[in-house]
C-alpha positions in Angstrom: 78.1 83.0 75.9 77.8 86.0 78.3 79.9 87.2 80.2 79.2 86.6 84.0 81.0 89.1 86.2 80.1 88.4 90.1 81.8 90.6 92.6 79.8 89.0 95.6 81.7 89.0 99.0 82.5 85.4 99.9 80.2 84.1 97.0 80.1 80.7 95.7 80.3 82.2 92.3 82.9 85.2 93.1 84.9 86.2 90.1 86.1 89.8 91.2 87.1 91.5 94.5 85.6 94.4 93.5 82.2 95.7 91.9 82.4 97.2 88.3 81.5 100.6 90.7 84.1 100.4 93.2 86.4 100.0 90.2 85.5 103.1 88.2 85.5 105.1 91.3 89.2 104.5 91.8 90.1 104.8 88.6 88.4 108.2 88.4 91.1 109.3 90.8 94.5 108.0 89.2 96.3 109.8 86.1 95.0 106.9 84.4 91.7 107.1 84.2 91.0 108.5 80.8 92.8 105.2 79.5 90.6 103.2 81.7 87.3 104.6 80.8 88.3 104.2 77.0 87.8 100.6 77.4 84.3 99.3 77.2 82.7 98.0 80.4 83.2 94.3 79.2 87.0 94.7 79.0 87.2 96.1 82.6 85.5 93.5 84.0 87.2 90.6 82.3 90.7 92.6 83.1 89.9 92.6 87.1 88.4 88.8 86.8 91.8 87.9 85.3 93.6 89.9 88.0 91.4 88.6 90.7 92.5 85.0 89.4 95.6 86.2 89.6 95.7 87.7 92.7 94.1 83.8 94.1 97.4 82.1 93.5 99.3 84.2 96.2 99.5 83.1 99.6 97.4 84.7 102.5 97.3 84.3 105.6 94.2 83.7 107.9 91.3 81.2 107.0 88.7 81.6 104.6 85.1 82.6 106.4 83.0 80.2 104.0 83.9 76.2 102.7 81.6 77.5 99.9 83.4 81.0 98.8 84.8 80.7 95.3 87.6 83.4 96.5 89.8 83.5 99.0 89.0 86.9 100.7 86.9 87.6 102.8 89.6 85.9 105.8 89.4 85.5 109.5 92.0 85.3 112.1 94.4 87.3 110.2 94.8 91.7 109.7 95.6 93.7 106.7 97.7 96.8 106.8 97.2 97.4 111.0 93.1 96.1 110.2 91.4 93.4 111.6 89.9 91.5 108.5 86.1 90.6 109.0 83.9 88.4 106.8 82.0 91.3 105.3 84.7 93.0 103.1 87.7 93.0 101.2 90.6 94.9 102.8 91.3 98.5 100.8 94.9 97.3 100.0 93.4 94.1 98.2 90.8 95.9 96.3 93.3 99.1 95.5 95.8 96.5 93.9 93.1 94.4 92.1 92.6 97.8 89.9 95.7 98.7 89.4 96.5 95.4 88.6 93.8 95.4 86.2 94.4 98.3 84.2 98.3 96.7 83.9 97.0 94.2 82.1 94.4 96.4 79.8 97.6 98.2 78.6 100.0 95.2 78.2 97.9 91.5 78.1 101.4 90.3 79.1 101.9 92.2 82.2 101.6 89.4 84.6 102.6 86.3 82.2 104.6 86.9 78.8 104.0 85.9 75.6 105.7 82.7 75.0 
């Protein structure tokens, strides 16, 4: 089966806060990034789906924009970091700690959850 990586704001389908782009372009600023781009495109994407799902069992606050989004960003009624959060985008802070989450979990698989 293929993989199916969907980054879509407020999709139905929404595995990912952020686009495989958005990712590489942060990463391409950290002292990480040469660890990063030695993974293959395919382990990237499944790290920041797994840290997306990851990131979904925290609490926000706010209300989701959509009954049909698969995620829960994009959110109304509630600000991030001083910003007003709208239904068109995820805030900076959420997307910055999706990839760094993401990359934790490229270098240790048990970052988030141990190995039993």
């Amino acid at each position: 089966m293929a993989l199916v990586f969907d980054p879509t704001i407020g999709g139905e389908f929404s595995n990912s806060y952020v686009t495989q782009e958005y990712a590489d372009a942060f990463a391409s600023n950290q002292y990480w990034q040469a660890a990063w781009f030695a993974k293959t495109v395919e382990q990237r994407q499944v790290a920041l789906m797994t840290s997306t799902g990851w990131m979904e069992t925290l609490p926000y606050a706010g209300n989701r924009c959509s009954a049909t989004q698969a995620l829960a960003w994009p959110r109304s009624d509630v600000s991030c970091d001083g910003v007003a959060a709208s239904c068109d985008l995820i805030p900076l802070k959420i997307r910055q700690a999706l990839v760094q989450l993401a990359f934790q979990l490229l270098e240790n698989p048990n970052a988030i959850v141990p190995a039993p």
